[in-house]
C-alpha positions as CSV (number, residue, x, y, z in Angstrom):
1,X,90.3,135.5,101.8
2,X,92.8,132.6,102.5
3,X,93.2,130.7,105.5
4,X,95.7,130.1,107.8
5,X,97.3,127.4,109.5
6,X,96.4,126.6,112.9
7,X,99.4,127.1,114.2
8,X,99.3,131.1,112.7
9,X,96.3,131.4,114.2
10,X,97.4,130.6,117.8
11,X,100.6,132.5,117.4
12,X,98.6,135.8,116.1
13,X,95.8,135.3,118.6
14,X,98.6,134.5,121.7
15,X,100.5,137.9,120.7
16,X,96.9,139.5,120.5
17,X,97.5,140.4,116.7
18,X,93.7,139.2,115.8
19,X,90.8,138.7,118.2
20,X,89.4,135.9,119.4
21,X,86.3,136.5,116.8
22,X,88.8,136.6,113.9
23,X,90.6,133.7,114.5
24,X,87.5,131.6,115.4
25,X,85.9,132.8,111.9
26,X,89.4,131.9,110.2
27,X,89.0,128.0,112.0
28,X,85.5,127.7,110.3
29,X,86.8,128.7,107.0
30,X,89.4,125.7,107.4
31,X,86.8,123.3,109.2
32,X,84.6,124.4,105.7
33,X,87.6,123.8,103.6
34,X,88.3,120.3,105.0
35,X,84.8,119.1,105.0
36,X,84.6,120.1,101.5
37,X,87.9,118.1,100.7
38,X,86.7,115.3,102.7
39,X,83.7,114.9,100.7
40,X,85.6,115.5,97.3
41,X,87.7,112.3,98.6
42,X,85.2,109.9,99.5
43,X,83.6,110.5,96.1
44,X,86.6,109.7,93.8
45,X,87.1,106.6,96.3
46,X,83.6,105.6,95.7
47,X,84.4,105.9,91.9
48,X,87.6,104.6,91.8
49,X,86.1,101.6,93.6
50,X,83.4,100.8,91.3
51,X,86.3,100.6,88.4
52,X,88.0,98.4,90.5
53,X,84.5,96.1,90.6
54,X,84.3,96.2,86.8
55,X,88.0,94.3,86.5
């Protein structure tokens, strides 16, 4: 199942096209997604840093 923007989600909820269930389980898919990205990030900083140290 994808996600959807924010912004989709408060303009489907607002025109009572999804409930307030669905779109809360659709902002923890995203909150999941970014967490996950967040954490893929800081490791290839962390790498990329210790290259850096070894110049």
């Amino acid at each position: 199942m994808g996600t959807m923007t924010p912004q989709e989600l408060l303009r489907l909820w607002t025109l009572d096209k999804i409930t307030l269930e669905m779109a809360m389980g659709h902002v923890l898919q995203n909150l999941i997604q970014l967490q996950a990205t967040s954490e893929t990030h800081g490791r290839s900083l962390v790498k990329l840093q210790a290259g850096l140290d070894k110049l």
